[in-house]
C-alpha positions as CSV (number, residue, x, y, z in Angstrom):
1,X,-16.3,-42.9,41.0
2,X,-18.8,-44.4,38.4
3,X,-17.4,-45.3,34.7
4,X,-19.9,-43.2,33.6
5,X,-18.3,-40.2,35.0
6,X,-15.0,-41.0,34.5
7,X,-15.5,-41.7,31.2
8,X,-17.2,-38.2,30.6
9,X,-14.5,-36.5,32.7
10,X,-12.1,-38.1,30.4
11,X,-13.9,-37.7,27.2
12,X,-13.8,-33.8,28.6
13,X,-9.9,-33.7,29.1
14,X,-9.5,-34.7,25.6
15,X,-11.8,-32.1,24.5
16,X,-10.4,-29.6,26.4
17,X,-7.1,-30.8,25.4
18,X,-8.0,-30.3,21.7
19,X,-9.2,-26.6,22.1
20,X,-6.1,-25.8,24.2
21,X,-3.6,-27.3,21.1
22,X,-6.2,-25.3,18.7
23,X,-5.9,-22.2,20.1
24,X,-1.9,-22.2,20.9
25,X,-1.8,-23.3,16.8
26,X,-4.4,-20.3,16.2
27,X,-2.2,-17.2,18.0
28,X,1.1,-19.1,16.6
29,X,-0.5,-19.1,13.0
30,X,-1.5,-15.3,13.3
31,X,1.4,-14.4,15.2
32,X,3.6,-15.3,11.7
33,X,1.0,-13.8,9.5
34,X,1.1,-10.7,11.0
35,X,4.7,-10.5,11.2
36,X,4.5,-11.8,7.6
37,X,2.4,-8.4,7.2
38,X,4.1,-5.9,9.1
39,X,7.9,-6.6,10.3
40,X,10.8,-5.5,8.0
41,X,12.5,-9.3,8.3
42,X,10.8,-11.0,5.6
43,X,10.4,-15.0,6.9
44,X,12.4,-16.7,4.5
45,X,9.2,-18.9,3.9
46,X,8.3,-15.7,2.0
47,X,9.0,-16.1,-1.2
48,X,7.0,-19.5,-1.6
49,X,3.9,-17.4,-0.2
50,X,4.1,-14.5,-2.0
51,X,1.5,-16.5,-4.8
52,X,-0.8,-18.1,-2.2
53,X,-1.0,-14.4,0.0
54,X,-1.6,-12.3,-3.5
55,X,-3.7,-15.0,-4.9
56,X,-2.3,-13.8,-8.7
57,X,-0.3,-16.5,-11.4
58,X,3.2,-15.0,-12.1
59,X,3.0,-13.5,-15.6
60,X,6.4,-13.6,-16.8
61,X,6.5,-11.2,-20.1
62,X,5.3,-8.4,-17.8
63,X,8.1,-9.5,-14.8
64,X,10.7,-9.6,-17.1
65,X,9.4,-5.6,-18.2
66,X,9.2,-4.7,-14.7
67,X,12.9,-6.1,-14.1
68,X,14.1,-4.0,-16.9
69,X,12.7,-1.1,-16.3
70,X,13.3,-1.2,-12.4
71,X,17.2,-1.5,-13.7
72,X,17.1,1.6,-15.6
73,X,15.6,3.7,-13.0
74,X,17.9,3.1,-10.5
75,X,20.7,4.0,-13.2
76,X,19.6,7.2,-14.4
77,X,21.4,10.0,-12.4
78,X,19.3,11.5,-9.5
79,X,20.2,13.0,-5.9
80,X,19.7,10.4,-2.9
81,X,17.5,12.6,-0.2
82,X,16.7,11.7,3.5
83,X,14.4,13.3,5.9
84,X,13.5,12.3,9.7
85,X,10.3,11.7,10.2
86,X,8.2,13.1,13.0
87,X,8.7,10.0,15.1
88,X,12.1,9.6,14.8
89,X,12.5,7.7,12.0
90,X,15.1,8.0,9.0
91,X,13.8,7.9,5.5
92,X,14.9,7.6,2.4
93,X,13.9,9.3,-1.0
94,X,15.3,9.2,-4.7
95,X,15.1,13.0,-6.3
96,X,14.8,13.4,-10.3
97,X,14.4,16.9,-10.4
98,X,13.5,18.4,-13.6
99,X,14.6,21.9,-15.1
100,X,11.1,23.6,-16.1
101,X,9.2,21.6,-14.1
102,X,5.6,22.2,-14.3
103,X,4.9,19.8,-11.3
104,X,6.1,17.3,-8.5
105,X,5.1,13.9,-8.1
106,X,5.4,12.3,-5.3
107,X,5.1,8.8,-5.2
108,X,4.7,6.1,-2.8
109,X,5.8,2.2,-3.9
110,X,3.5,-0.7,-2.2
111,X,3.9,-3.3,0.4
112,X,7.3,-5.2,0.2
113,X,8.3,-3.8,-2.8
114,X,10.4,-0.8,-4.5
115,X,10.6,2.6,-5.8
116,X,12.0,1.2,-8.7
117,X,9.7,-2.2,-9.2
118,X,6.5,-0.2,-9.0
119,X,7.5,3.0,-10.9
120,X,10.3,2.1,-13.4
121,X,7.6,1.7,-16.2
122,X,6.1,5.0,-15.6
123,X,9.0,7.0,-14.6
124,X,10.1,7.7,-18.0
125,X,6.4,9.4,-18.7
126,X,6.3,11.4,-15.5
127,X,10.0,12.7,-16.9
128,X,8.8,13.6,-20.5
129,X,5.8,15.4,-19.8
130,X,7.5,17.9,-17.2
131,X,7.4,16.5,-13.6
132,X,9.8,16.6,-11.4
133,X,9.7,13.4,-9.3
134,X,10.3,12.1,-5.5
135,X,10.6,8.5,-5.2
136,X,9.9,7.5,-1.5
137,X,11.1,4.5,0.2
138,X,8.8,3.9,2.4
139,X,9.3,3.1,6.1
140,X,10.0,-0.9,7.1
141,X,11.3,-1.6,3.8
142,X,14.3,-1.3,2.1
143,X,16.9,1.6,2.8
144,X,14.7,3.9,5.4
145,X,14.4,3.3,8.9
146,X,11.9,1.7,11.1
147,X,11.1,-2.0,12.1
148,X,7.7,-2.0,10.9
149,X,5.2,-1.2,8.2
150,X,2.2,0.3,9.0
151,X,0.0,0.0,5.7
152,X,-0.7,3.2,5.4
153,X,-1.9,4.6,8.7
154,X,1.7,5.6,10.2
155,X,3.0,5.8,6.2
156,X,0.2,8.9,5.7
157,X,2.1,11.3,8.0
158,X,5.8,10.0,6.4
159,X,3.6,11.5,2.9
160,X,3.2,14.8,4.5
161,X,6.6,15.3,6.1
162,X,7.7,14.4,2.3
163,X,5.3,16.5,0.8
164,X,7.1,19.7,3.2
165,X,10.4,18.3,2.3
166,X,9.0,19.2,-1.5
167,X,7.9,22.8,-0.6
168,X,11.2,23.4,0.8
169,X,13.2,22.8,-2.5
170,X,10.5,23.9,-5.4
171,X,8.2,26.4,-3.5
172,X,4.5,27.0,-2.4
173,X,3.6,27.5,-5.8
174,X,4.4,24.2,-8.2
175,X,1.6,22.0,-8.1
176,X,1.9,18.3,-6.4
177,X,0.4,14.9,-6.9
178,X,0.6,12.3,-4.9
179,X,0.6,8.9,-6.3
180,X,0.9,5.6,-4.9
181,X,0.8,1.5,-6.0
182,X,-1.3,-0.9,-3.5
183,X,-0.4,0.1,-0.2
184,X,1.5,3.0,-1.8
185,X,-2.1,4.3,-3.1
186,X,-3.5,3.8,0.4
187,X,-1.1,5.6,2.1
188,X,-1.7,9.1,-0.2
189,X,-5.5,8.6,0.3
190,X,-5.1,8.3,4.0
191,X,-2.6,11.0,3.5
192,X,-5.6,13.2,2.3
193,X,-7.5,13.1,5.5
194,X,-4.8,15.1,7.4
195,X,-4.3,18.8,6.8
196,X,-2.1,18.8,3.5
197,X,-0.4,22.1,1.9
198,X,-2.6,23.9,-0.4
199,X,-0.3,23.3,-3.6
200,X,-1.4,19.5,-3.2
201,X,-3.6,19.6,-6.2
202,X,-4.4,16.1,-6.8
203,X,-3.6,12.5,-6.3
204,X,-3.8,9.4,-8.0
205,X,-4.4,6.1,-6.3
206,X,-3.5,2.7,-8.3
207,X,-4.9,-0.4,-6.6
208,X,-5.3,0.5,-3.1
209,X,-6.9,-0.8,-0.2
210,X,-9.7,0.5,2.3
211,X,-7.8,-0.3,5.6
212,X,-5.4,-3.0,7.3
213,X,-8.5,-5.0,8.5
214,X,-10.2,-5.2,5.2
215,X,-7.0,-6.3,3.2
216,X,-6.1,-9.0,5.5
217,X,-9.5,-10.3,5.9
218,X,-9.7,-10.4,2.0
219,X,-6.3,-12.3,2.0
220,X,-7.0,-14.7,4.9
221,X,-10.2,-15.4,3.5
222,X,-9.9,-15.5,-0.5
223,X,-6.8,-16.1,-0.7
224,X,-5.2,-18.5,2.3
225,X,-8.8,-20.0,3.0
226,X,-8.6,-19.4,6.8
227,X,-11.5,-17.8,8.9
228,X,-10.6,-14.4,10.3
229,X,-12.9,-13.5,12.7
230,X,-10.9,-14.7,15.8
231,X,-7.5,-14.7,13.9
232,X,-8.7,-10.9,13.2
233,X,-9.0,-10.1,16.6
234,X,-5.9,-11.7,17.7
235,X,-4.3,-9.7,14.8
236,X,-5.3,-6.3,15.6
237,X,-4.0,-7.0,19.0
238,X,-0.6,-7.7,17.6
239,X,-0.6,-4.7,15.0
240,X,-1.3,-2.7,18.2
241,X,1.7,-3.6,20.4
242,X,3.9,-3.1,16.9
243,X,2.8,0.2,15.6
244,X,0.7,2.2,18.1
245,X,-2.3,1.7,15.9
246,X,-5.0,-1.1,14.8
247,X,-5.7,-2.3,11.8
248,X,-9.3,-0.6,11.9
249,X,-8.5,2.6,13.6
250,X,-8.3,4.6,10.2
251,X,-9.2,3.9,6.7
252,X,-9.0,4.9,3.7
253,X,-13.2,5.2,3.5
254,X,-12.8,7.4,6.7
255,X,-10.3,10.0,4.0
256,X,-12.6,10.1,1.3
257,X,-15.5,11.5,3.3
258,X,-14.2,14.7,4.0
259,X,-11.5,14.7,1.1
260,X,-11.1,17.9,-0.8
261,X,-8.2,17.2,-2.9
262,X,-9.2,15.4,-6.6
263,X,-8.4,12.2,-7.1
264,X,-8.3,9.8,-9.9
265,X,-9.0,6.2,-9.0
266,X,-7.1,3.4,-11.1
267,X,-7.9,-0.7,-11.0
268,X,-7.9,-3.7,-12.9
269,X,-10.7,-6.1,-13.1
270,X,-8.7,-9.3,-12.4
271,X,-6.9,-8.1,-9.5
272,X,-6.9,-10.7,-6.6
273,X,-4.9,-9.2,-3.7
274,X,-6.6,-6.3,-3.6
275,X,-10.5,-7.0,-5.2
276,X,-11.5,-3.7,-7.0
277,X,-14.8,-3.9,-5.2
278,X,-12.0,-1.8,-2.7
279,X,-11.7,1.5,-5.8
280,X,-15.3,1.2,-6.2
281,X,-16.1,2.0,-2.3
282,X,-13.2,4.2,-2.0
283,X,-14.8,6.2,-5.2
284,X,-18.1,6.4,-4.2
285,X,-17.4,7.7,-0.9
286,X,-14.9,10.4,-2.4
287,X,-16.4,13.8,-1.6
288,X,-13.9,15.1,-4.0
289,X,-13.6,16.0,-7.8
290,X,-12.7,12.1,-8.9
291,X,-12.4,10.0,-12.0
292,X,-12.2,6.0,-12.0
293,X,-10.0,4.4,-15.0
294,X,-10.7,0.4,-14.8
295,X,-8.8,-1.8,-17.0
296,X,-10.4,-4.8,-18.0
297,X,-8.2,-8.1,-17.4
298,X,-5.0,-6.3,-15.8
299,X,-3.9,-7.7,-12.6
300,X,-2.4,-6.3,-9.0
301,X,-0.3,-3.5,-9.9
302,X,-0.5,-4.2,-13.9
303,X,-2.8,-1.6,-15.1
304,X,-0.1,0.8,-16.8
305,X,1.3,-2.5,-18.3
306,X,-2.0,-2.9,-19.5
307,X,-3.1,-0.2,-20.9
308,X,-0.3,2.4,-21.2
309,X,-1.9,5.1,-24.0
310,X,-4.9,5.1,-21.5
311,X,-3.3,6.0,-18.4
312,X,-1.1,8.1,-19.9
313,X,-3.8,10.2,-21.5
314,X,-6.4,10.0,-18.4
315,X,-3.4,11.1,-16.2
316,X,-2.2,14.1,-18.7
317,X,-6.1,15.1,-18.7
318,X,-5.9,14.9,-15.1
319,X,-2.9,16.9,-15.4
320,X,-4.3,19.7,-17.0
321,X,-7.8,19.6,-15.1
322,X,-6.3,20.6,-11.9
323,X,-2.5,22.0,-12.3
């Protein structure tokens, strides 16, 4: 054989080589990510990625309010609930009900977090102004069942076998909103696009997302700097084999079109998990009654903190709009 083409075939080995090492590194990368996204084990190199995956600086003033008030929601007195969902699953709700309730909220806390993280600030408002109030654990994550999260496309049918659970102990005739945090939010818009009980008069959706595949291609490409169009593909393969469903089969975009139930849209400007650019798309393709609150400078999940008198008086106009 001529050094010429032994060098070539060797110069091919290597290359070949280098692609095969890429591509094992490529599916082992994605492989963590999207267990990272979906499993109920959180990898215990979570916590040091929590900052790069949500792209946000910790601001410690409004930590330190949501650690309070997440303590004195899960003091007050309230009646632990539970529910099997239609898959099997065992779930887990918090029940604050209210004598002289004019309404029910129902409300859905965001990826790998709480009911009392992303609702303790606001409970006490919901409380005053004559709600009644369902807390939802949602599945994957924390005390209900299930080994995985579904962001929102298996969570939307949890929302509506919580929303029954509702009629059964207040009635066909109390108005209920739905309202959710991040993934929380996506879930009750998805939630929409399914046949929901005609005493579901409105919802209100704080920093959600458009779909699986548009959040993590935000995050893998804003946020951890990594190309996702192969790493996508390899991803929706994964979320597949883990929930039944991929990360593009349903959106939130796909709800709005055909949604009949009002909805009032709620986002800061300096979110960076999820980009408002998200509210925006989801707003203008709400076919809906709808109304948009933007808070200038409030990051992920921080627009209540933000501007409290504001929501508070959007939501109570809401409120009385569509009770």
């Amino acid at each position: 054989m001529k050094k010429s083409t032994k060098k070539i075939l060797s110069v091919s080995s290597i290359a070949l080589a280098a692609v095969s090492v890429a591509s094992v590194t490529s599916y082992l990368t994605t492989k963590y990510w999207v267990k990272i996204a979906l499993d109920r084990e959180e990898p215990k190199l979570m916590k040091n990625l929590k900052k790069t995956i949500s792209g946000s600086t910790r601001n410690n003033e409004f930590w330190a309010e949501i650690d309070r008030c997440s303590k004195a929601l899960a003091e007050k007195e309230h009646e632990n609930v539970s529910i099997v969902s239609r898959d099997g699953v065992q779930l887990v709700g918090h029940w604050f009900k209210q004598d002289g309730a004019e309404r029910v909220v129902v409300a859905m806390h965001g990826w790998r977090s709480s009911w009392t993280k992303d609702f303790g600030m606001i409970s006490d408002f919901w409380f005053n102004n004559g709600c009644s109030v369902l807390f939802v654990e949602q599945r994957g994550q924390n005390n209900s069942g299930g080994d995985y999260m579904g962001f929102g496309l298996v969570e939307r049918y949890d929302c509506l076998d919580w929303i029954n659970w509702v009629i059964e102990q207040c009635g066909n005739d109390i108005p209920i909103y739905l309202g959710g945090v991040s993934m929380g939010a996506t879930t009750v818009m998805m939630a929409t696009g399914l046949e929901l009980p005609q005493n579901v008069h409105g919802v209100v959706a704080d920093c959600g997302f458009t779909s699986p595949h548009a959040i993590w291609k935000h995050v893998a490409n804003n946020n951890l700097r990594m190309p996702y169009f192969m790493t996508g593909i390899v991803a929706d393969a994964m979320c597949k084999r883990k929930i039944n469903m991929g990360t593009n089969e349903y959106s939130t975009l796909d709800a709005m079109k055909n949604c009949s139930i009002p909805i009032m849209f709620v986002h800061g400007t300096d979110d960076r998990f999820v980009p408002i650019r998200m509210t925006y798309e989801n707003y203008k393709t709400c076919a809906a009654p709808k109304k948009i609150m933007v808070v200038p400078g409030a990051g992920h999940g921080m627009s209540y903190y933000m501007a409290k008198d504001e929501y508070e008086a959007a939501t109570i106009e809401f409120w009385k709009k569509f009770d």
